[in-house]
C-alpha positions in Angstrom: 98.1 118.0 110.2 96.3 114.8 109.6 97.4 111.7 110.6 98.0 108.7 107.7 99.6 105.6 107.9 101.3 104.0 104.7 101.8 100.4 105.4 104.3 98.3 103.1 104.1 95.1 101.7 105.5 93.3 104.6 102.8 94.8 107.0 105.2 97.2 108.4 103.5 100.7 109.4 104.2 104.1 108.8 102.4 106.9 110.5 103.0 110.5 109.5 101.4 113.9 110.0 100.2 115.3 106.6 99.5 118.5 105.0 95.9 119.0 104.0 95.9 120.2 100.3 98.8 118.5 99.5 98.5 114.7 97.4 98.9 111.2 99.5 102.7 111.1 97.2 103.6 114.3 98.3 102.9 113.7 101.8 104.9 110.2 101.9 108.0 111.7 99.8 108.1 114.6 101.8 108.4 112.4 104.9 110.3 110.0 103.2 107.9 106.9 103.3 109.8 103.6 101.5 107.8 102.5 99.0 106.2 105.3 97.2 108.4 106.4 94.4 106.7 109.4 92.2 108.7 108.8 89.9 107.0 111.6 88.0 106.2 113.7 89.9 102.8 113.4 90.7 101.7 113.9 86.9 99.7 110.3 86.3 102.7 109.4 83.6 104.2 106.5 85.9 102.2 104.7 88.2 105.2 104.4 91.0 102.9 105.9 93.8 100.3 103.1 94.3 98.4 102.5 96.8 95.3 100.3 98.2 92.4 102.1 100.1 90.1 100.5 102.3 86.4 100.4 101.0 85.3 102.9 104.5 87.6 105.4 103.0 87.3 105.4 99.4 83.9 107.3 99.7 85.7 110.0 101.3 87.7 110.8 98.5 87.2 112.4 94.6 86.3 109.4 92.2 89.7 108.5 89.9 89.7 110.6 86.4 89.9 109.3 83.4 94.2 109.3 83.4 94.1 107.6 86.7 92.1 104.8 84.9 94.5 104.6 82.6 98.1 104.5 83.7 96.0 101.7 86.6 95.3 99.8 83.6 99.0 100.1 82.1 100.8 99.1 84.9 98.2 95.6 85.2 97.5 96.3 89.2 93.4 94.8 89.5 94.0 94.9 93.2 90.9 96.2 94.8 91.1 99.8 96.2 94.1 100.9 94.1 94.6 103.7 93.4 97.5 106.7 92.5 99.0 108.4 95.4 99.5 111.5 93.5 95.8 112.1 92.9 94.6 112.0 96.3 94.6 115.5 97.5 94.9 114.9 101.7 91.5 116.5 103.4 90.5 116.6 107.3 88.2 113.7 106.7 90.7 111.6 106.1 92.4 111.5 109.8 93.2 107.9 111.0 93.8 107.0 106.9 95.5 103.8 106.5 96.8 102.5 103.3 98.9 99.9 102.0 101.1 99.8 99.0 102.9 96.9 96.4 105.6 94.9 96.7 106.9 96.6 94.0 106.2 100.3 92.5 107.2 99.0 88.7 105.4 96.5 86.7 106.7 93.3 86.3 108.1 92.5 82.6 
């Protein structure tokens, strides 16, 4: 198990014990973390699963295809670090994660 805490808009914390092999989403629905939806799934068709990573800890995971690019771009989020839940597969290296998610999971309209 690997530690990683989810923290929500209001700066309240979340720290759970995550399978490796398994995506950030998965993780936090499986423990029931408020705030990340996967709405889909985990099949880069909603963007409900945001999150923001720390610089330190964006080099220790896979650069964001293509489709992550995109549904970023559809749902208007230029925060810095974001990135989908759903296509972050959990690893060793990333014991002691923190990350922090949106006010909201759906775009404003």
């Amino acid at each position: 198990m690997v530690k990683i805490t989810y923290i929500d808009h209001a700066g309240e914390a979340r720290t759970i014990d995550a399978d490796p092999g398994r995506s950030l989403m998965k993780n936090a629905v499986r423990n029931r973390v408020k705030g990340i939806v996967g709405e889909c799934g985990g099949n880069t068709r909603c963007g409900t699963c945001r999150i923001y990573v720390a610089d330190e800890w964006l080099a220790k995971m896979d650069a964001p295809r293509a489709d992550e690019l995109e549904m970023i771009d559809y749902v208007e989020d230029r925060t810095p670090g974001v990135r989908l839940s759903c296509q972050i597969e959990v690893t060793e290296a990333m014991e002691g994660l923190c990350v922090r998610m949106p006010k909201s999971q759906y775009p404003e309209g």
